[in-house]
Backbone as JSON Lines, residues from 0, in Angstrom:
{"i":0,"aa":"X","n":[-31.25,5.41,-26.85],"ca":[-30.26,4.99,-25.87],"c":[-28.92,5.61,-26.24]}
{"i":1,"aa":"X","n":[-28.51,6.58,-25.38],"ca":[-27.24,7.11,-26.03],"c":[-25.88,6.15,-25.39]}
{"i":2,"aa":"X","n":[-25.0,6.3,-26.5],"ca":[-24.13,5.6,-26.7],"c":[-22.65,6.18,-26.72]}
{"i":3,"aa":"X","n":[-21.53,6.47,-25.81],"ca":[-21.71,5.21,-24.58],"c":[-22.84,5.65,-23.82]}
{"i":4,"aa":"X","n":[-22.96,4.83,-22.79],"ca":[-24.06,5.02,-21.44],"c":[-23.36,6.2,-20.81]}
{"i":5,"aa":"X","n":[-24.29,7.05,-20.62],"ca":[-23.83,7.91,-19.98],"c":[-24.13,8.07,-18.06]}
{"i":6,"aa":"X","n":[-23.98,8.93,-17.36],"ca":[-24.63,8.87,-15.74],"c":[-23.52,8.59,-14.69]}
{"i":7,"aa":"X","n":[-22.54,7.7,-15.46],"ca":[-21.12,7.47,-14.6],"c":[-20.09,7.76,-14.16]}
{"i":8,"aa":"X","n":[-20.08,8.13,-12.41],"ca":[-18.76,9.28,-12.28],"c":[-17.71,8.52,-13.06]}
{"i":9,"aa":"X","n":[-16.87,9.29,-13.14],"ca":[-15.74,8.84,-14.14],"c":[-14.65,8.32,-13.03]}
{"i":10,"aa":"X","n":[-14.37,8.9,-11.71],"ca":[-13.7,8.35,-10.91],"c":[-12.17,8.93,-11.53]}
{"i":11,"aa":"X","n":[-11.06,7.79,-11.4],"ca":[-9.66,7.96,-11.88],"c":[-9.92,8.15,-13.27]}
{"i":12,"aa":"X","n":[-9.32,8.63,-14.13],"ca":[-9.16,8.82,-15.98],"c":[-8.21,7.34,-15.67]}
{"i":13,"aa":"X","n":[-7.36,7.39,-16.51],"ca":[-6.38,5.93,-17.52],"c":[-5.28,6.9,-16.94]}
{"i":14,"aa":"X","n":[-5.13,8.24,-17.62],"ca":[-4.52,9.35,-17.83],"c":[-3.85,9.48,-16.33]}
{"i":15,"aa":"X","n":[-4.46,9.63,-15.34],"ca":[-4.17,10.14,-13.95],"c":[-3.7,9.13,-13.37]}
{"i":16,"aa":"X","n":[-4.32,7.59,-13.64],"ca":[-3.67,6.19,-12.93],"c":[-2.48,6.01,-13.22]}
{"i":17,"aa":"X","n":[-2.26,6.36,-14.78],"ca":[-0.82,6.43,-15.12],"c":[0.0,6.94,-14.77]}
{"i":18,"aa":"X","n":[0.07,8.09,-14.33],"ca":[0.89,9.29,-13.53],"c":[0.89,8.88,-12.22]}
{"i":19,"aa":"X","n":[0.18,8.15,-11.55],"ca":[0.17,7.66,-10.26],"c":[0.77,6.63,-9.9]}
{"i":20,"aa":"X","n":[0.61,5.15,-10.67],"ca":[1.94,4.61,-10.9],"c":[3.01,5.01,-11.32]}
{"i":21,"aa":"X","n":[3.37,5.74,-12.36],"ca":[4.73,5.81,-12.44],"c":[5.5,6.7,-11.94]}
{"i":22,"aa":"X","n":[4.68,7.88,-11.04],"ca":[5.01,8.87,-9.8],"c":[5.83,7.91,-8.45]}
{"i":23,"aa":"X","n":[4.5,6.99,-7.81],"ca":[4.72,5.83,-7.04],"c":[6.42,4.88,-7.4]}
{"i":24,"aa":"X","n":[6.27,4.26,-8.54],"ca":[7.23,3.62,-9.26],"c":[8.9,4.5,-9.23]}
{"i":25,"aa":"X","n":[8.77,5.58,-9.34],"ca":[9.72,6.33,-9.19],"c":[10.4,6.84,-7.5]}
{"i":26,"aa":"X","n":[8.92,7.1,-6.77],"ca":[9.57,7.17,-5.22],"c":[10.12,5.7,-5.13]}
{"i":27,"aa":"X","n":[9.75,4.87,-5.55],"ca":[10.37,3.22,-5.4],"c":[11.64,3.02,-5.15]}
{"i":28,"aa":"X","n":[11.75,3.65,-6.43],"ca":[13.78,3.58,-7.39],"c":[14.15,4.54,-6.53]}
{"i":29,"aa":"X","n":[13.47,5.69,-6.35],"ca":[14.53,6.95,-5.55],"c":[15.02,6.21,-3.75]}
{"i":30,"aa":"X","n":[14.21,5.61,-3.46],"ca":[14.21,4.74,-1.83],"c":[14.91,3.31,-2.12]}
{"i":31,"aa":"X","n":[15.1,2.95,-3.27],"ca":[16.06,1.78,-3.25],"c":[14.8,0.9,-2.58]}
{"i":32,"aa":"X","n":[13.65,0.75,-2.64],"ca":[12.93,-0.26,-2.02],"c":[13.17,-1.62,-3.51]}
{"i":33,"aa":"X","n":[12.46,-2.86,-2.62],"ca":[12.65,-4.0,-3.63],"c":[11.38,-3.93,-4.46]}
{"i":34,"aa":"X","n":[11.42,-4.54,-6.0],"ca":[10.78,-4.42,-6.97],"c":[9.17,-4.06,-6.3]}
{"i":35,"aa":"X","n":[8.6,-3.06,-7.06],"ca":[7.06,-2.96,-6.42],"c":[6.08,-3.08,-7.51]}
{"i":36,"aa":"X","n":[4.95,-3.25,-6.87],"ca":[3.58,-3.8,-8.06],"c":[2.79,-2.31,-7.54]}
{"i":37,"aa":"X","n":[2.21,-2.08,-8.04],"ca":[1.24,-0.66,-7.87],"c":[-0.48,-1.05,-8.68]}
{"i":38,"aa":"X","n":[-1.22,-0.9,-8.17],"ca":[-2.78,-1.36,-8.7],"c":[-2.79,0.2,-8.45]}
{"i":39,"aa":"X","n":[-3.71,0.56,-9.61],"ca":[-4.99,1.43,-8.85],"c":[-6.55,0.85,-9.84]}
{"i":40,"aa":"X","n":[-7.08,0.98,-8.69],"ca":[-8.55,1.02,-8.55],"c":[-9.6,2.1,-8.74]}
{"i":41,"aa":"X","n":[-10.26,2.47,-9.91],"ca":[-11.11,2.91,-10.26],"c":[-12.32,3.3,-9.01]}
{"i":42,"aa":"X","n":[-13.49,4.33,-9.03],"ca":[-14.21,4.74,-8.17],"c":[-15.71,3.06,-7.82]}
{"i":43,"aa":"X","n":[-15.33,2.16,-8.7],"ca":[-16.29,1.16,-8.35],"c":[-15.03,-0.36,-8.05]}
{"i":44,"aa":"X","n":[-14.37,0.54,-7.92],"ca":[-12.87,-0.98,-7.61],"c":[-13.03,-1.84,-8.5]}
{"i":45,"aa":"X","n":[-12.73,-1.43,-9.48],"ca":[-12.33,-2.22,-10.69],"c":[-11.15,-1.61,-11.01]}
{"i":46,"aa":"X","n":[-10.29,-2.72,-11.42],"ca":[-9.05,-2.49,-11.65],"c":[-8.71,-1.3,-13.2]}
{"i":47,"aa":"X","n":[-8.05,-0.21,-13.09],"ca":[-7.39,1.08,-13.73],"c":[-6.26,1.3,-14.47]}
{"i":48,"aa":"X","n":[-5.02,0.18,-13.6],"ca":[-4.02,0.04,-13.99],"c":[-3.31,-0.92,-12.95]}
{"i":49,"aa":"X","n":[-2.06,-1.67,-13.67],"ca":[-1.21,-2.41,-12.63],"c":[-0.04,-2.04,-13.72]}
{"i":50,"aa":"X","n":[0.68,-2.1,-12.91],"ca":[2.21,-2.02,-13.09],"c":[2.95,-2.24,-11.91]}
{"i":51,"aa":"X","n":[4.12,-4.08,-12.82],"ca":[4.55,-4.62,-12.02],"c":[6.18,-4.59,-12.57]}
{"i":52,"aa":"X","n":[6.89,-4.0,-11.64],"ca":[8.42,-4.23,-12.07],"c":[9.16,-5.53,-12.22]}
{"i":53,"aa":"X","n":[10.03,-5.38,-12.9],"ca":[10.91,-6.35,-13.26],"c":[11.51,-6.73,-11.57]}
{"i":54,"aa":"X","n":[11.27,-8.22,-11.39],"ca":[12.05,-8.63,-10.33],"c":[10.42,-8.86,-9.47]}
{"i":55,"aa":"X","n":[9.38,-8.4,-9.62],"ca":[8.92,-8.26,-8.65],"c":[8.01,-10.24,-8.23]}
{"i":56,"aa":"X","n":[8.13,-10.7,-7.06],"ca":[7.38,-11.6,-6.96],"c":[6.39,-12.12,-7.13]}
{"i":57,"aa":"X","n":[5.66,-13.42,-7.46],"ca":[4.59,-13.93,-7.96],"c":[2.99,-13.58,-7.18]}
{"i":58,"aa":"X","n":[2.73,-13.15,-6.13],"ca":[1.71,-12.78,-5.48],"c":[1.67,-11.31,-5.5]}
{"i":59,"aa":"X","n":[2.37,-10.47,-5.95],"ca":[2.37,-9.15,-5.78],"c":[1.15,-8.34,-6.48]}
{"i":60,"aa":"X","n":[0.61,-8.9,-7.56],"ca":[-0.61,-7.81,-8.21],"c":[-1.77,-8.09,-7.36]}
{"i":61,"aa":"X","n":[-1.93,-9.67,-6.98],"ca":[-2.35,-9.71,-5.6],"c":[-2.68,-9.2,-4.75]}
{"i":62,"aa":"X","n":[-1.4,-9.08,-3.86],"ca":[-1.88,-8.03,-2.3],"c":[-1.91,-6.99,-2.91]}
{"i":63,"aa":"X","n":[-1.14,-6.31,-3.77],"ca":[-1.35,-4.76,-4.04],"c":[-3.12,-4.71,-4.51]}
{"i":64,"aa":"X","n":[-3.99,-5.34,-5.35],"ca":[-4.85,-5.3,-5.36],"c":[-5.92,-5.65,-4.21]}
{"i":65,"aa":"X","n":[-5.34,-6.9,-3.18],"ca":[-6.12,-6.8,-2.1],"c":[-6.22,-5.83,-1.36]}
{"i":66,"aa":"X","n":[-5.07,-4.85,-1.23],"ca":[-4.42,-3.71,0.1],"c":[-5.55,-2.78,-1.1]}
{"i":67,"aa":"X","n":[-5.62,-2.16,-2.1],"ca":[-6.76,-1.45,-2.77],"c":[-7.73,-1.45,-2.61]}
{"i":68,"aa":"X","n":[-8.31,-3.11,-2.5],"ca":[-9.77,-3.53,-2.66],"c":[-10.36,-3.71,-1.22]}
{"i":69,"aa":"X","n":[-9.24,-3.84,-0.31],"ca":[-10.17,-3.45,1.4],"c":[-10.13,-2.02,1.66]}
{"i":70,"aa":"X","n":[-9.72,-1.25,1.27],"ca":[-9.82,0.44,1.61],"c":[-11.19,0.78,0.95]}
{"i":71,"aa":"X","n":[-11.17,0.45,-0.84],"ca":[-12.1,0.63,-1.25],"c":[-13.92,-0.15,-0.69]}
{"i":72,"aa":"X","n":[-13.34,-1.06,-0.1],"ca":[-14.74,-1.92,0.67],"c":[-15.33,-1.69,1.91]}
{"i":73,"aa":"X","n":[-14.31,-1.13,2.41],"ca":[-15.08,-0.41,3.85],"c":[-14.76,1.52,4.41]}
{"i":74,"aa":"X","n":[-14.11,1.85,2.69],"ca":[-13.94,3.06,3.0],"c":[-12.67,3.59,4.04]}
{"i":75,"aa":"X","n":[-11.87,2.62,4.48],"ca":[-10.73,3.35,5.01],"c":[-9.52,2.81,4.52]}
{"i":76,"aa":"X","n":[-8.7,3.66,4.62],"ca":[-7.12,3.1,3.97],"c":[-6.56,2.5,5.11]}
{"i":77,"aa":"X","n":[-5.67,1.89,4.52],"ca":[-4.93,0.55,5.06],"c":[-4.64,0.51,6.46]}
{"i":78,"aa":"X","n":[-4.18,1.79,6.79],"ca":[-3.95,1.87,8.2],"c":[-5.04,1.23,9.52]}
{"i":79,"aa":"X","n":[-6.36,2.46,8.83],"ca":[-7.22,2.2,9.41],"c":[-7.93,0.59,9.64]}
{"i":80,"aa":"X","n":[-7.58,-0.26,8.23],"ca":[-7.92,-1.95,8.35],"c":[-6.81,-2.43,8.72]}
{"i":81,"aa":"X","n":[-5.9,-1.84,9.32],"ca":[-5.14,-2.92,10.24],"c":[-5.43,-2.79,11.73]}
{"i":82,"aa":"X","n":[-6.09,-1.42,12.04],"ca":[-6.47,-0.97,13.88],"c":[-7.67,-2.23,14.03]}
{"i":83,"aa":"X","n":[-8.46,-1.99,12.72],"ca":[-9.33,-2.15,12.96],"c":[-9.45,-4.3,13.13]}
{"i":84,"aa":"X","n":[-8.58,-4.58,12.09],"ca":[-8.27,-5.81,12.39],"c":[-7.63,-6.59,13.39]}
{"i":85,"aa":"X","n":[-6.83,-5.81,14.32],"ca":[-6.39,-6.18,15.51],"c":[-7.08,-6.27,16.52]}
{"i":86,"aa":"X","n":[-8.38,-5.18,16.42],"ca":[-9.1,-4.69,17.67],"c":[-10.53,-5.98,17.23]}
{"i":87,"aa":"X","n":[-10.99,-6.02,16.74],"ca":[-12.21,-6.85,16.12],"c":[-11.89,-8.08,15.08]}
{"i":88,"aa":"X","n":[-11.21,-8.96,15.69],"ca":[-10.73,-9.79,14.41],"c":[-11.92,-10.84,13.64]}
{"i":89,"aa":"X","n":[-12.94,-11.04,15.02],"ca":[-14.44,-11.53,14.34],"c":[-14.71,-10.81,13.31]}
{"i":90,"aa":"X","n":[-15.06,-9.48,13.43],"ca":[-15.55,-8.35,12.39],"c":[-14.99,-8.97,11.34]}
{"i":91,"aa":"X","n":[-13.17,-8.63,11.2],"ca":[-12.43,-8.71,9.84],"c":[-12.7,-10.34,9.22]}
{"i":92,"aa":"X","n":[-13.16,-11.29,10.35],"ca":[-13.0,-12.67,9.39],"c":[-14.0,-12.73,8.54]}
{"i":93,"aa":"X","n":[-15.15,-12.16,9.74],"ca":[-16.51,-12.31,8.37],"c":[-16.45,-11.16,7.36]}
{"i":94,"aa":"X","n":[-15.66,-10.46,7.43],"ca":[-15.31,-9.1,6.26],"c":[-14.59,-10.16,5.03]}
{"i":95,"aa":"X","n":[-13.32,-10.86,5.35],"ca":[-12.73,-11.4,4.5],"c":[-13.68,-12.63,4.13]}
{"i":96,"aa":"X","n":[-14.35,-13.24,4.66],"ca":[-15.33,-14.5,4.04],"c":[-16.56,-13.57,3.07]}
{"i":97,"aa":"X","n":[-16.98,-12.81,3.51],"ca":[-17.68,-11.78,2.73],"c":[-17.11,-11.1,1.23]}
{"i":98,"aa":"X","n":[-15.5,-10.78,1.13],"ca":[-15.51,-10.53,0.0],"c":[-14.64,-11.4,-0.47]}
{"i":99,"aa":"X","n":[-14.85,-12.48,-0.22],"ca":[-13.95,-14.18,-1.04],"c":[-12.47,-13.85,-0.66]}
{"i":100,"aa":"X","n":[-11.88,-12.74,0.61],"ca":[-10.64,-13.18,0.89],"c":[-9.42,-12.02,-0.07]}
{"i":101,"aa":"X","n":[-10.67,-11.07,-0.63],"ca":[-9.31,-10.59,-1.51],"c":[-9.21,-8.95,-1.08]}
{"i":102,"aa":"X","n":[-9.44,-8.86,0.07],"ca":[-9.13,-7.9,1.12],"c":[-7.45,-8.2,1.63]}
{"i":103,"aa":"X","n":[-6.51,-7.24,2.16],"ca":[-5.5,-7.17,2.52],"c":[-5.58,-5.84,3.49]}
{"i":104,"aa":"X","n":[-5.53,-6.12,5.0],"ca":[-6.33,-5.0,5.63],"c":[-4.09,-4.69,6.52]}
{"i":105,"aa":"X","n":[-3.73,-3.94,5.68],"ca":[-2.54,-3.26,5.62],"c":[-2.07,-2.15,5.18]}
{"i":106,"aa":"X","n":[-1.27,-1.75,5.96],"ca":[-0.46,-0.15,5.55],"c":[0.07,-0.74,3.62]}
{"i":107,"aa":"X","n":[-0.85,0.41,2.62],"ca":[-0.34,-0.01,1.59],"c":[-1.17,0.26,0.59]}
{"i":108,"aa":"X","n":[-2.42,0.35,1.3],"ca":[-4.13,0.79,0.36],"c":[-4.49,1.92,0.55]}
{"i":109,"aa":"X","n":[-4.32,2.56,0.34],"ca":[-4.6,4.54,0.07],"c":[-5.86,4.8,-0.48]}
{"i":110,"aa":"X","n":[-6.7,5.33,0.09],"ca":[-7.75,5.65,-0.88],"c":[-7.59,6.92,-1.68]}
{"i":111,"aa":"X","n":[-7.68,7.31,-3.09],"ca":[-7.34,8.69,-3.73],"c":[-8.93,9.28,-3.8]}
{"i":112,"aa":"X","n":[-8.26,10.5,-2.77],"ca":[-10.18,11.73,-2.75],"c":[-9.91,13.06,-3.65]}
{"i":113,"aa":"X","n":[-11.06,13.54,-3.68],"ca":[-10.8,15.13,-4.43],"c":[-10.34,16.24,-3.3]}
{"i":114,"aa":"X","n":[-9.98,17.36,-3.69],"ca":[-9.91,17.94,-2.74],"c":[-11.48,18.65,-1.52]}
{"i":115,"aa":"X","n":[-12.51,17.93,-2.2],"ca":[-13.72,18.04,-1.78],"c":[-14.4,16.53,-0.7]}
{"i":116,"aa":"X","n":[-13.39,15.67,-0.82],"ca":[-13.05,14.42,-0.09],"c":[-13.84,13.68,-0.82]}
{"i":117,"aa":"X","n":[-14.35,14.09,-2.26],"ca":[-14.6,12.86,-2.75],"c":[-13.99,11.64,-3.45]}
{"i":118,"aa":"X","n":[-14.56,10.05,-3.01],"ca":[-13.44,8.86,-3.39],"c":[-13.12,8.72,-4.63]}
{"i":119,"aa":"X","n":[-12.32,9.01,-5.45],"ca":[-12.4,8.67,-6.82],"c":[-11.63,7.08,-7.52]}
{"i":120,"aa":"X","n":[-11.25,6.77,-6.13],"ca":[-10.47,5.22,-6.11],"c":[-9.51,4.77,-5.42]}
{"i":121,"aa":"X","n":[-8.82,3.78,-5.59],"ca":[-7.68,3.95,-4.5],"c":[-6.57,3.35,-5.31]}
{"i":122,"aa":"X","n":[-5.3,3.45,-4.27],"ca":[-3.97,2.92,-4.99],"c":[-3.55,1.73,-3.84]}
{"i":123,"aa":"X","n":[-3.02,0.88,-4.33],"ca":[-2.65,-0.75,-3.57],"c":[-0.99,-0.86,-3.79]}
{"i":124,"aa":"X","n":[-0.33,-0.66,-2.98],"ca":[1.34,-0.83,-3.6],"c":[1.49,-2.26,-3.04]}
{"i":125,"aa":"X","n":[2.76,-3.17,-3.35],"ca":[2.59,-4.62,-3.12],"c":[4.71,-4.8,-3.33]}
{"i":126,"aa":"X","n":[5.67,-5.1,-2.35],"ca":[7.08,-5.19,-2.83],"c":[7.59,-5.04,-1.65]}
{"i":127,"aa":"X","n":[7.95,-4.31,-0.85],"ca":[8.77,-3.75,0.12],"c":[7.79,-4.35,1.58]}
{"i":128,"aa":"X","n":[8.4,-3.67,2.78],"ca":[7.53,-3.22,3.66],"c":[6.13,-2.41,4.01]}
{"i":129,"aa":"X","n":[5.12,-3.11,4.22],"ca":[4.23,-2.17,3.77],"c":[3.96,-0.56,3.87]}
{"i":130,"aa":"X","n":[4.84,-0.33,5.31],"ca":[5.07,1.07,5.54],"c":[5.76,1.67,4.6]}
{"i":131,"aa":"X","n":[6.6,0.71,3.59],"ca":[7.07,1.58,2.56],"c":[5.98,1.83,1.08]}
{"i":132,"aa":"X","n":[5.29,0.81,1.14],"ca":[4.57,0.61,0.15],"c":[3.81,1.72,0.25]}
{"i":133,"aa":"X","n":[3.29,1.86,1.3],"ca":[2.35,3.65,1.51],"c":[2.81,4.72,0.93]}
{"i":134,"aa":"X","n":[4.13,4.94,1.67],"ca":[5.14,6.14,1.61],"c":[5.12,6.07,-0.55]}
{"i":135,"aa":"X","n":[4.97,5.33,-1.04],"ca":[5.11,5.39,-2.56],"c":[3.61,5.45,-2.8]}
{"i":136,"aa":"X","n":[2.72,4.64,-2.46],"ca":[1.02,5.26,-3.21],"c":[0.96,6.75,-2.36]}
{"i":137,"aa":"X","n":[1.05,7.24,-1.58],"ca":[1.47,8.25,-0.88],"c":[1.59,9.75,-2.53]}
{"i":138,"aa":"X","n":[2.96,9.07,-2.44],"ca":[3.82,9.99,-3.55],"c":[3.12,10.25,-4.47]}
{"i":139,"aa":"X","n":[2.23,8.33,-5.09],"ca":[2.5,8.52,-6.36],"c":[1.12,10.04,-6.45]}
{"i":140,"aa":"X","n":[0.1,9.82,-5.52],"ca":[-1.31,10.3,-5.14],"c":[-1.33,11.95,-4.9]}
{"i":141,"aa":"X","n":[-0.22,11.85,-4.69],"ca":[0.15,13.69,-4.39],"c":[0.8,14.65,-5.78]}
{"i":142,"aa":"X","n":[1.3,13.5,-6.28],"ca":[1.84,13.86,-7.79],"c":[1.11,14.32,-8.6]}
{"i":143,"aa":"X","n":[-0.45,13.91,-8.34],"ca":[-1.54,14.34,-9.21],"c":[-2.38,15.32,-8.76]}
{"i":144,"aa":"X","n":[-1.58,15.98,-7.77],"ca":[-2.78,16.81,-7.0],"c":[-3.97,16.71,-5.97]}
{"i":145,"aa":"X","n":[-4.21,15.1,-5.91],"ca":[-5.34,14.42,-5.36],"c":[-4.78,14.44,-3.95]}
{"i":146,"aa":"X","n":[-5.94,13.56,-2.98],"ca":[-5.78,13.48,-1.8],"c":[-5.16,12.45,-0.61]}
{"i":147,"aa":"X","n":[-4.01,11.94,-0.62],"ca":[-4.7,10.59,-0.13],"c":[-4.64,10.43,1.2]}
{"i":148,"aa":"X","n":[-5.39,8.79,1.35],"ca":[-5.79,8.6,2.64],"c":[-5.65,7.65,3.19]}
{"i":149,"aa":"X","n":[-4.69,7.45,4.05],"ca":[-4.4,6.23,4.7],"c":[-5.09,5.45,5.5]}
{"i":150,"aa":"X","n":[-5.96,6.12,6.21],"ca":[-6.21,5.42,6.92],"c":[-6.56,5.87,8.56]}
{"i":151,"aa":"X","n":[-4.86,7.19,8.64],"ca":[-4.61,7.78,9.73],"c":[-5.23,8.73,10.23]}
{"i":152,"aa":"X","n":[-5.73,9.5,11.17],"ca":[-6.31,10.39,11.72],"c":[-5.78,11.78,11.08]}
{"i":153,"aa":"X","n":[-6.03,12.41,10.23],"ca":[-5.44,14.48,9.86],"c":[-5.11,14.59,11.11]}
């Protein structure tokens, strides 16, 4: 049995989540937005990294992890789970009773792809407006070369 287990895309490194928050974290400060929380999510949505600023409010690792963990659950970024939650709100209730509620179907959950569109995880921002919260997983996601994906139509 080799040791570690081997067979597992590797998804985000530690290395690249890091640079992605603190890429993100920095469009933050440069936009004067209010304190932000940043998750990213690994290629099986398990949590990679959080980083939460000073100031930032008590629910924030929260939605930033919910706005992550619904992109990563049905495959579209945030944008796309908010069309989609307006237009079908039956769909989204039994979506949110389905994954215990810790979905956040908002501008804010980015999924990060290769340049081959494969998912390697996503980023969840959580502080501001959510349209701003994008505009920073946005940043932080481009900083690394990767792809991201809101949600919105190319």
């Amino acid at each position: 049995m080799p040791n570690p287990p081997i067979g597992f895309a590797p998804g985000i490194s530690l290395s690249v989540a890091s640079r992605i928050g603190e890429a993100a974290l920095a469009k933050g400060r440069e936009l004067n937005l209010a304190p932000l929380t940043v998750v990213v999510l690994d290629q099986a949505a398990q949590p990679k990294l959080l980083l939460r600023e000073d100031g930032a409010s008590l629910l924030r690792p929260e939605i930033a992890t919910g706005k992550a963990f619904g992109a990563m659950a049905l495959g579209f970024g945030g944008r796309e789970l908010a069309r989609r939650s307006a237009k079908m709100p039956g769909f989204m209730n039994a979506f949110s009773d389905l994954c215990g509620g810790r979905a956040v179907p908002v501008p804010g959950g980015v999924l990060v792809r290769d340049a081959q569109g494969t998912v390697l995880g996503a980023v969840g921002i959580s502080g501001d407006a959510s349209d701003k919260d994008e505009v920073c997983a946005v940043a932080g996601i481009e900083a690394v070369g990767l792809v991201a994906d809101t949600g919105d139509p190319e």
